[in-house]
C-alpha positions in Angstrom: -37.6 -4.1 -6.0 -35.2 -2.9 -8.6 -33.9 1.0 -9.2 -32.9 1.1 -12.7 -29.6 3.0 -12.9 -30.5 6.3 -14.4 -33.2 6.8 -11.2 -29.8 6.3 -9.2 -28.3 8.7 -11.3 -30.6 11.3 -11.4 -30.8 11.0 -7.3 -26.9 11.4 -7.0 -26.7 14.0 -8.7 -25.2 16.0 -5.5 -22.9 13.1 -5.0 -19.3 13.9 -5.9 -17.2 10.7 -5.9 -12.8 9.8 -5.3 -11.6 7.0 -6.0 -8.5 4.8 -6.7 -6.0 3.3 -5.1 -4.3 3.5 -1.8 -2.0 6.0 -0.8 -2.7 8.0 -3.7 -3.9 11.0 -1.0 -8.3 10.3 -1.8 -9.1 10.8 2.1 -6.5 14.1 2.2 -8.7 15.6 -0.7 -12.2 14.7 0.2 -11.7 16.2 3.7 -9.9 19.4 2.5 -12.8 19.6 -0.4 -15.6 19.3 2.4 -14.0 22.1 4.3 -13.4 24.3 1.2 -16.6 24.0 0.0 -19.3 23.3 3.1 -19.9 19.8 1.1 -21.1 16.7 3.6 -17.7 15.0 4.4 -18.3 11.0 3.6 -14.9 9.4 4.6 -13.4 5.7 4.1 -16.5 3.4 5.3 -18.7 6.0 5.6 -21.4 3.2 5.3 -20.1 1.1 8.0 -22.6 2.0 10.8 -25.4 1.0 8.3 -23.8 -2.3 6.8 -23.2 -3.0 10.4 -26.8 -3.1 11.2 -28.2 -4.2 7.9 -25.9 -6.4 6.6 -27.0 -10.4 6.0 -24.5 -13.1 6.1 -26.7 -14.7 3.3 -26.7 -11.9 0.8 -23.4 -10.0 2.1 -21.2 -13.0 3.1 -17.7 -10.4 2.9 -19.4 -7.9 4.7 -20.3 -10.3 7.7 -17.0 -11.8 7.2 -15.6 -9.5 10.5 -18.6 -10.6 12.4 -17.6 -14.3 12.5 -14.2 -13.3 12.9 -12.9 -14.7 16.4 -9.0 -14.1 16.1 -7.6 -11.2 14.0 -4.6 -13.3 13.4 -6.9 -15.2 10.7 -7.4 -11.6 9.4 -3.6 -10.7 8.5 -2.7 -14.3 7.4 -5.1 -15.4 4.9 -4.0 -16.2 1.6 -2.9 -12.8 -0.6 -5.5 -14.4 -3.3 -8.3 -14.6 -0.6 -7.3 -11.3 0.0 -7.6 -9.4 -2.9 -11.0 -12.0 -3.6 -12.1 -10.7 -0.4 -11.3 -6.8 -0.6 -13.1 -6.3 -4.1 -16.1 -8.8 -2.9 -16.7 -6.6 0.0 -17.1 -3.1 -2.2 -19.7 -4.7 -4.3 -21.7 -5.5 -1.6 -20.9 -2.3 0.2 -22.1 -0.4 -2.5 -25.9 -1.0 -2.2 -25.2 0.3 1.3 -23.3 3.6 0.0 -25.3 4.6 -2.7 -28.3 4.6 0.1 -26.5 6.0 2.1 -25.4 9.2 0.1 -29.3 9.4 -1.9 -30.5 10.0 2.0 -27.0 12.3 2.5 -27.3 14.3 -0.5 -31.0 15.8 -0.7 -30.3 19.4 0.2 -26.8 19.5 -0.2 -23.6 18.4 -2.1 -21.8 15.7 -0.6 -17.9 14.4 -1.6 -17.3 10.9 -1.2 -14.6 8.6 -0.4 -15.8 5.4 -2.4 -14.8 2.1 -3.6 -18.0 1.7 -5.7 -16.9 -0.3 -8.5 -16.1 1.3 -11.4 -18.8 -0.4 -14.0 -21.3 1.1 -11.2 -20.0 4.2 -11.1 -20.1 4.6 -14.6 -23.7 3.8 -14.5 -24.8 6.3 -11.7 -22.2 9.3 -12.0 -20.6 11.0 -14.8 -17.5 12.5 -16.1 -17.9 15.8 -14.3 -18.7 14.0 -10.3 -16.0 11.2 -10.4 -11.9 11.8 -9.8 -9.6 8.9 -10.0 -6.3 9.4 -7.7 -3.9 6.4 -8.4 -0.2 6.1 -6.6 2.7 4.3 -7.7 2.2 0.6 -6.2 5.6 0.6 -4.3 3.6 3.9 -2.5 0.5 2.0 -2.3 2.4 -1.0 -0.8 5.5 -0.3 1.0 3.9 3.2 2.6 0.7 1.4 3.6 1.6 1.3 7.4 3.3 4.7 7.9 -0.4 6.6 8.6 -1.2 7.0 11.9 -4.6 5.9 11.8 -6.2 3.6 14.0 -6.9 0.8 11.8 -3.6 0.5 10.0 -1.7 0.5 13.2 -3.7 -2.1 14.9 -3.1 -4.1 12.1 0.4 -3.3 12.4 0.6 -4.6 15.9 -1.7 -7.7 15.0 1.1 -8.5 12.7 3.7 -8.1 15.4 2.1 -10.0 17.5 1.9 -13.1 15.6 4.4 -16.3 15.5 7.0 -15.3 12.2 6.1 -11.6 11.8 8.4 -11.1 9.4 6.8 -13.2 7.3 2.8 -12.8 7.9 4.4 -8.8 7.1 5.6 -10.8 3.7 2.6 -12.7 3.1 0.3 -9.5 3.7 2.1 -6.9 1.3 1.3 -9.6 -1.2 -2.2 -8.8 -0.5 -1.7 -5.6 -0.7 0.5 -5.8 -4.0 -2.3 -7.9 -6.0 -5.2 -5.2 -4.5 -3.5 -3.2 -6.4 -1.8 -4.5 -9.2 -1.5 -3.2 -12.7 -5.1 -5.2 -13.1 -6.7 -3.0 -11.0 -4.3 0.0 -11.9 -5.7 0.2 -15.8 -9.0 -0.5 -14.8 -8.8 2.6 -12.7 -6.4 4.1 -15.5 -8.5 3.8 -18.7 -12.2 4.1 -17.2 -12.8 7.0 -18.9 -12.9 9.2 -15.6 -10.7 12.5 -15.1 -7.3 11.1 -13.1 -5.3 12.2 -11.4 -1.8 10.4 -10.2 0.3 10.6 -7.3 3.9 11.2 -7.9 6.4 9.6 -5.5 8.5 12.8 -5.2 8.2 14.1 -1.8 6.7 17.7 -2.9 3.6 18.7 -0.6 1.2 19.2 -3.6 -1.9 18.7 -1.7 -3.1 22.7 -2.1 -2.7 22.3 -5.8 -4.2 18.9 -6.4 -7.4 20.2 -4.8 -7.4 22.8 -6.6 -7.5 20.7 -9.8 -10.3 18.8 -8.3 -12.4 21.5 -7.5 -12.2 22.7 -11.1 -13.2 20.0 -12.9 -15.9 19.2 -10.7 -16.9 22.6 -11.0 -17.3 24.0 -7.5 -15.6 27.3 -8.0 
């Protein structure tokens, strides 16, 4: 069976979507947003329980990828190209498992969404007035990429450590990290047609006004 896009649309409609690139403060806003505004809070991987479960190596082979992983020393030195191949590869598949994820989510109540839904999808299923791009300078995206203190970054901060040549696997996974988010993937984000919003690399604690300006254009006030 296949749902046409404007029947995904239509049931999305309570679905208000962030995206962009790293560092550029999406989690920051979608958690202040849910607390402002009593919306369902759908963090990073908020579809991971179900793509867990669901998931088939045949039809989601980047998905499963972490299933067959054995070491994650093959995880932080793979190629930056398989990288980047593998980062985007994995949000198209995830986003069969997202967008079912918020219809069931989203029923009775608005929801705000951290996402990596592609952007020709989200184009197809959202509009103007339920998507925000946040984009950050790439040095932030890259170079700042470790200093959260959440779990996942830091274990892969001490996987990195623990291999043979850190220094180097550190080298060979910023340019990962540099081609996820190149000026490719910059100007897709950039000139989609979405309301966007970047990050400047000043210091200032903007995040009261920046939500704000989200919450006004998605109309929540």
């Amino acid at each position: 069976m296949k749902l046409e896009n404007n029947v995904l649309k239509h049931y999305l409609r309570n679905v208000y979507f962030i995206t962009g690139t790293a560092y550029a403060g999406k989690s920051t806003m979608v958690k202040m947003l849910a607390e402002r505004y009593d919306m369902i809070f759908c963090g990073e991987n908020y579809h991971g329980a179900a793509a867990g479960l669901a998931a088939d190596p045949k039809l989601q082979p980047d998905l499963c990828y972490m299933r067959q992983l054995s070491d994650w020393k093959d995880f932080v030195t793979r190629s930056p190209e398989e990288y980047e191949r593998w980062i985007y590869g994995t949000a198209r598949e995830a986003a069969e498992f997202e967008v079912a994820e918020l219809i069931s989510l989203s029923r009775e109540k608005k929801v705000i969404a951290d996402t990596n839904i592609p952007i020709p999808l989200l184009q197809e299923i959202s509009d103007y007035r339920r998507v925000v791009v946040m984009l950050s300078p790439q040095s932030m995206s890259v170079e700042r990429f470790f200093d959260r203190g959440d779990p996942e970054k830091q274990f892969l901060l001490r996987v990195i450590e623990s291999c043979e040549e850190p220094e180097k696997v550190m080298e060979n996974y910023k340019a990962g990290l540099k081609r996820i988010n190149s000026k490719e993937h910059f100007d897709e984000y950039l000139n989609s047609g979405f309301y966007t919003i970047l990050r400047k690399d000043d210091g200032k604690d903007t995040r009261n006004e920046v939500c704000d300006e989200i919450a006004k254009h998605f109309g929540l006030d």
